[in-house]
N, C-alpha and C positions, 0 to 999 in steps of 0.2 A: 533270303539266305536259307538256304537245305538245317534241318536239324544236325548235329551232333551229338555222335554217341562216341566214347571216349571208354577206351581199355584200359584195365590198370596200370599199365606201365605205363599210358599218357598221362593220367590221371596222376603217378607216383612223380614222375619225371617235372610234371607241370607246378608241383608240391615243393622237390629238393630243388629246383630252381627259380623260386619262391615268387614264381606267375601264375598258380592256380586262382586266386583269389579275382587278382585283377584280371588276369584272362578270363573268367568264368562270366564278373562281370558286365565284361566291355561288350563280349556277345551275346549275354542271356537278354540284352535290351535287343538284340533282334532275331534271335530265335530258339529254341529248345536245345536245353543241353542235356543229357542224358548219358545213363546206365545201367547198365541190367542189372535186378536184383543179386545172382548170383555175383556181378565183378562187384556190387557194392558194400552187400554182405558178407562176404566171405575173402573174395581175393584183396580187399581193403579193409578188411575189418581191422591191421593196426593203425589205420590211419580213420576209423570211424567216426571221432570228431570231428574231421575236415568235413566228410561227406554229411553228415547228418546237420553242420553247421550252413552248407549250402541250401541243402534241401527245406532246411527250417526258414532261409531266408528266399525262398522259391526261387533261383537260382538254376539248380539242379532238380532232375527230375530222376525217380528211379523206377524204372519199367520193370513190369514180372512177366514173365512167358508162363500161360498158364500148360498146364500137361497134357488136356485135351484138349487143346488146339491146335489150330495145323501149324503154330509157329512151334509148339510143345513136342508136335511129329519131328518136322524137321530139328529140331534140336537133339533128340534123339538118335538122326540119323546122324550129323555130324559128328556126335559123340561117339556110333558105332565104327567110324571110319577115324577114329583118335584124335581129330581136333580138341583143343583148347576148351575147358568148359564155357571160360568166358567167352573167347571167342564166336562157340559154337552158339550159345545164348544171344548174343548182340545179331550175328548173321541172319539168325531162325528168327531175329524180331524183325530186323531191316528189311528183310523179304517179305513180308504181308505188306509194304507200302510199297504205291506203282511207282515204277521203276523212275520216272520224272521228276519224283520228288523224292526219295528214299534220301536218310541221312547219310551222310556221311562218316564212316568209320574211322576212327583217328587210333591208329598204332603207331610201334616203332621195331614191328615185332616183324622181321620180312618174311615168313610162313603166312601170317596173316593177313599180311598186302598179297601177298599170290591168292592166296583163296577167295579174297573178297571180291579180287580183281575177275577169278572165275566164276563168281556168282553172279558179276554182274550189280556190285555193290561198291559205291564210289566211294575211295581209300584215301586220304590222305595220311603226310608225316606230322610229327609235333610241329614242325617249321611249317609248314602249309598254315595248321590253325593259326600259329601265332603272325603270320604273314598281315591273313586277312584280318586278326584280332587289330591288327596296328592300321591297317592303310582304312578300312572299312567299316569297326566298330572304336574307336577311338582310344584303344589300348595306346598305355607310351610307348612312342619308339626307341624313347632313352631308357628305360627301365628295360624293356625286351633285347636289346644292343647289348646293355652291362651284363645283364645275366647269360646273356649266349656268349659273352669273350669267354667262358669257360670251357667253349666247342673248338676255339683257335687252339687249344692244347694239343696237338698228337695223340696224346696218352692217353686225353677224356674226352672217351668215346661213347660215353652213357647218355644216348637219348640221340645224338648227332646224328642225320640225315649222313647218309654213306658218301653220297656227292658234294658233304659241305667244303665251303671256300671260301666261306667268310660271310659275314652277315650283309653287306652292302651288296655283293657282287651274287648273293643267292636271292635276294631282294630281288635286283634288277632281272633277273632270269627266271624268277617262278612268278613271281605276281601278279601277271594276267591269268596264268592257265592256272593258280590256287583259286581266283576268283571264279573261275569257269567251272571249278570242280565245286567248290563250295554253293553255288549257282548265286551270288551276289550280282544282281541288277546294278542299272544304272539307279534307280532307286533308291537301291542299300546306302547308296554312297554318301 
C-alpha cells in the first residue's frame, strides 16, 4: 500500500468524525502515514494533541521540506503561483518520490485534487482512505457506516465526496479503483 500524506482538512474532518484514531491505526500497520511539518505545526496546531499524540505512538509521521532542497525549490515555486502553503509543502515532498510509488494525497479540498491530479500526484477523497481503511486494513465497517450517516444529511456537507450516495452504493462503485489508487496488492489483503 502507497504511503499517505493527509491535508488538514482530512486530518480535521477524520477528527470531528471521531475516525482519526482508528483510521490512523488500521493503516499505519501497513504503511506510512504522514504530514508536512508546516500542516502539522501550524495549519493544526489547535488540534496539536491529536497530532503529537500520533507521532509519539509512531503512528504518524511528520515530514519537513528542507529550503535547500529541490523539494524546498519547488515549494517555493508553488507558493509563487498562490497555492496552499500546506498544500504546496505535501506536493513539493511527494514529487522527489518516483512516480510508482509516490503517496497518495488525501484532501477534500477540490483546488487540490486538480493540482495534484496535474502534477501527476495520486489524489484521493476522505471516502477513498476510509474505503480501503475498512475492506483492506481492518478498520470497522460499522463504526465507519455510523459515522458517515451524517453525509446522508443534505445540509452536511462538510468532508462529503461531491458524488456521495450513500455509504453502501459508494462502496460498491469505488472500491476496486480506491484500491488501485492506494496501490493495495493482492497481498495487502
Amino acid at each position: 500500500m502507497r504511503d499517505v500524506v493527509l491535508d488538514a482538512m482530512s486530518f480535521r474532518c477524520l477528527r470531528e468524525l471521531d475516525l482519526l484514531e482508528p483510521c490512523i491505526r488500521a493503516i499505519a500497520g501497513r504503511t506510512n502515514v504522514r504530514l508536512t511539518e508546516y500542516v502539522a505545526r501550524h495549519e493544526l496546531n489547535l488540534v496539536d494533541g491529536s497530532v503529537r499524540s500520533l507521532e509519539s505512538a509512531e503512528l504518524l509521521r511528520v515530514d519537513r521540506v528542507l529550503r535547500s532542497s529541490p523539494a524546498g525549490k519547488r515549494y517555493r515555486e508553488f507558493q509563487r503561483i498562490g497555492w496552499d502553503r500546506g498544500e504546496s509543502e505535501g506536493f513539493a515532498m511527494i514529487l522527489d518520490e518516483p512516480a510508482s510509488t509516490r503517496p497518495v494525497f488525501v484532501t477534500t479540498d477540490k483546488n487540490a485534487t486538480a493540482n495534484a491530479r496535474d502534477l501527476g500526484i495520486p489524489v484521493a477523497d476522505l471516502f477513498g482512505l476510509l474505503l480501503v481503511a475498512v475492506s483492506d486494513a481492518g478498520l470497522d465497517v460499522g463504526l465507519v457506516e455510523n459515522a458517515l450517516a451524517y453525509w446522508d444529511d443534505p445540509h452536511a456537507s462538510r468532508c462529503r465526496p461531491k458524488t456521495w450516495q450513500g455509504f453502501a452504493i459508494d462502496l460498491g462503485i469505488r472500491l476496486e479503483s480506491e484500491r488501485v489508487r492506494f496501490g493495495v496488492t493482492t497481498a495487502d489483503r
